[in-house]
C-alpha positions, 0 to 999 in steps of 0.5 A: 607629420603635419596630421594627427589622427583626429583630423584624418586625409582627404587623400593619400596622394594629391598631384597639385597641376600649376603653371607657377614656378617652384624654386629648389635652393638649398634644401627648401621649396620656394614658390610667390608667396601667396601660393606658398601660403595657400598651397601649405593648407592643401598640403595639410590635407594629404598624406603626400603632396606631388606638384607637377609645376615649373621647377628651377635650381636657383635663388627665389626672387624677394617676393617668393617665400618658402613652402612650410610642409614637410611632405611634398615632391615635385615632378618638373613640368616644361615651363612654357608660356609667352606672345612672341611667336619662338615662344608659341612655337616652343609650346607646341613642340613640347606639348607630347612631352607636357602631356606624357610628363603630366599623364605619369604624374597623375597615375601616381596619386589618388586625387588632383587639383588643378590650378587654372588660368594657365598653360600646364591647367588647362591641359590638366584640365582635360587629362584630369578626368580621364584619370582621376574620379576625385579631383578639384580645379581651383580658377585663380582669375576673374571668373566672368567674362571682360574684355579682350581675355585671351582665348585660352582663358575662356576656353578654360572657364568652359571646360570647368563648367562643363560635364567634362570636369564635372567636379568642384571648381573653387571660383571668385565670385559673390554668388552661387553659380547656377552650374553645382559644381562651381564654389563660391570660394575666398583664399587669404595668406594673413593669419591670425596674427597678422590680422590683429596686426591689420586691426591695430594699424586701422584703428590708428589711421590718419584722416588726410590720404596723402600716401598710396600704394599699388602691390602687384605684378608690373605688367601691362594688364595691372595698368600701373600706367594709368596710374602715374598718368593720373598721379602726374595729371593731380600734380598740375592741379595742386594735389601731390601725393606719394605713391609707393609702387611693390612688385616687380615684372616685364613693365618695370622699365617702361614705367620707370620711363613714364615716371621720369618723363611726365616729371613725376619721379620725385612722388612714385617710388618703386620697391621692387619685389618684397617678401610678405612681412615687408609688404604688411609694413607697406599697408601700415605706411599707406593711406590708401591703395589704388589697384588700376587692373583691366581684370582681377580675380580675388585681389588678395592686396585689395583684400590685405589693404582693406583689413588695415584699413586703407582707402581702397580703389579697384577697378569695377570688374569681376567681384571688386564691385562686391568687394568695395560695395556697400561703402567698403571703397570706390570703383572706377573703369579700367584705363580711364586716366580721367576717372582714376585721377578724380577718385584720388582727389576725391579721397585726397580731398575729404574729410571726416567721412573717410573713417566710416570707409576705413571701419567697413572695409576692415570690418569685412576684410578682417574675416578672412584668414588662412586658417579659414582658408583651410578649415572651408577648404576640409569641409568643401573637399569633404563633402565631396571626397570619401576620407582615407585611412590615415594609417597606412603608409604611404608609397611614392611612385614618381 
């Protein structure tokens, strides 16, 4: 197994409630991969990991990678979510089922950790402490508030704050929450190898930025738009850059359309989805990374972009201004072609004084590692949750 009795359990058995599909294909369990990278760590502090999520019978997508643990199960959840109306519809007619699927699941197990944003969260989000006393909710997105979030997502952040949940809520954010149960917490899905490959690649970067990058899901919230827009607006006044465009979505072909009609197609490529390593060898290749977001939660490509030391954009929300602070980067406002396309072309443009930008941003971004990610987690969910006996067996009942 993965535990020795030196390091003993947090909990015999750990329902993990997510929205995120999980892929079942060949023998293995796949899900994205920065999900697959952390959820490993949660699985290292139980005996048995139960994950009621989305489950689907095919090939993972490029982006997904395999979920290194030997003790997991998974208890399908409906997959619902969508604006259109067949798919609110859809979600209402089988809630009984997602409520009964979710109630079994957690009568099965000692502990549970929800992950909010999201459909199958929020709903563990109030089954939870009906049927749990030791559980943990860890809030993926923006933990303040921005504008025209969606209803569901403040009513969320709500509940976790409330005397409802009344247990650890792991959140991005800078500073302690004036609620106790709220914990400033930070994942990373680099290890320690990865960060010493993070360390060379910024110790050898040029001084011109003449390539970015953008890493993320293509979608309208990511505001990639905005990003072609001002690349083509740069290309009008002399300054052409690259730009590389990793991930994929349901704006793909809607960008791929703004790139070819604002004459731009020859500078932005698009890469699709890629597995992790390929994603490294992108921050390698860049100069810089621009992320255009209208919101965003601990961006963990800001974050990877940074301990490779890239020149690093980010919109001025959530924590980003954090992040990037103390020269570690630049901020703009989200949806603002104008004020992105000056950013660039200030960095585009400068001199010597990019390498003290590049040093702060690795300097900072290099503590953060997976292997930290699990020892703080042990210690926070060990100060609040009593360790089991190791050695008993363990019983499955799902």
């Amino acid at each position: 197994m993965r535990q020795s009795p030196a390091r003993p359990w947090i909990c015999e058995r750990l329902l993990v409630v997510t929205h995120v599909p999980h892929f079942a294909w060949h023998g293995r369990v796949s899900a994205y991969s920065p999900y697959a990278i952390e959820i490993a760590e949660w699985a290292a502090l139980a005996r048995q990991v139960v994950i009621a999520s989305p489950m689907r019978r095919a090939a993972p997508p490029a982006d997904c990678a395999v979920i290194k643990a030997d003790n997991i199960v998974l208890v399908r959840q409906p997959e619902t979510g969508g604006h259109s109306l067949r798919a609110k519809l859809r979600q209402v007619a089988l809630l009984p089922w997602s409520v009964l699927a979710l109630a079994r699941a957690m009568r099965t197990v000692d502990a549970v950790h929800v992950r909010c944003p999201g459909n199958i969260g929020l709903l563990g989000a109030l089954l939870a402490p009906i049927a749990c006393r030791r559980r943990v909710a860890k809030y993926a997105g923006q933990w303040s508030a921005f504008p025209n979030e969606p209803w569901s997502v403040q009513l969320q952040r709500w509940i976790l704050r409330s005397r409802w949940w009344a247990a650890p809520v792991l959140v991005y954010d800078s500073a302690p929450s004036a609620t106790a149960h709220v914990v400033p917490f930070f994942a990373s899905v680099l290890n320690s190898a990865h960060i010493a490959r993070a360390r060379t690649a910024a110790q050898r970067r040029r001084r011109a930025i003449s390539r970015i990058l953008y890493v993320g899901r293509l979608t309208e919230q990511k505001n990639v738009a905005i990003l072609i827009r001002a690349l083509a607006m740069l290309r009008h006044e002399g300054v052409a850059v690259e730009c590389v465009v990793v991930g994929d979505g349901p704006e793909r072909s809607a960008l791929l359309s703004e790139v070819q009609s604002l004459g731009v197609g020859d500078q932005v490529r698009f890469d699709g989805a890629c597995d992790q390593d390929a994603v490294l060898a992108r921050y390698e290749w860049a100069d810089a990374l621009v992320l255009p977001s209208e919101s965003e939660g601990w961006p963990k490509a800001l974050a990877e972009a940074m301990a490779f030391g890239l020149c690093c954009i980010g919109p001025n929300r959530g924590i980003i201004p954090w992040m990037l602070g103390e020269g570690r980067g630049v901020v703009v406002t989200p949806g603002l072609v104008d004020e992105l396309a000056t950013a660039i072309r200030s960095l585009a443009t400068a001199g010597d004084e990019l390498s003290a930008m590049r040093a702060a941003a690795a300097d900072w971004a290099q503590q953060f590692t997976i292997e930290r990610f699990g020892s703080t987690l042990r210690q926070v969910l060990g100060s609040h949750w009593y360790p089991v006996d190791s050695t008993r067996p363990a019983v499955l009942r799902v």
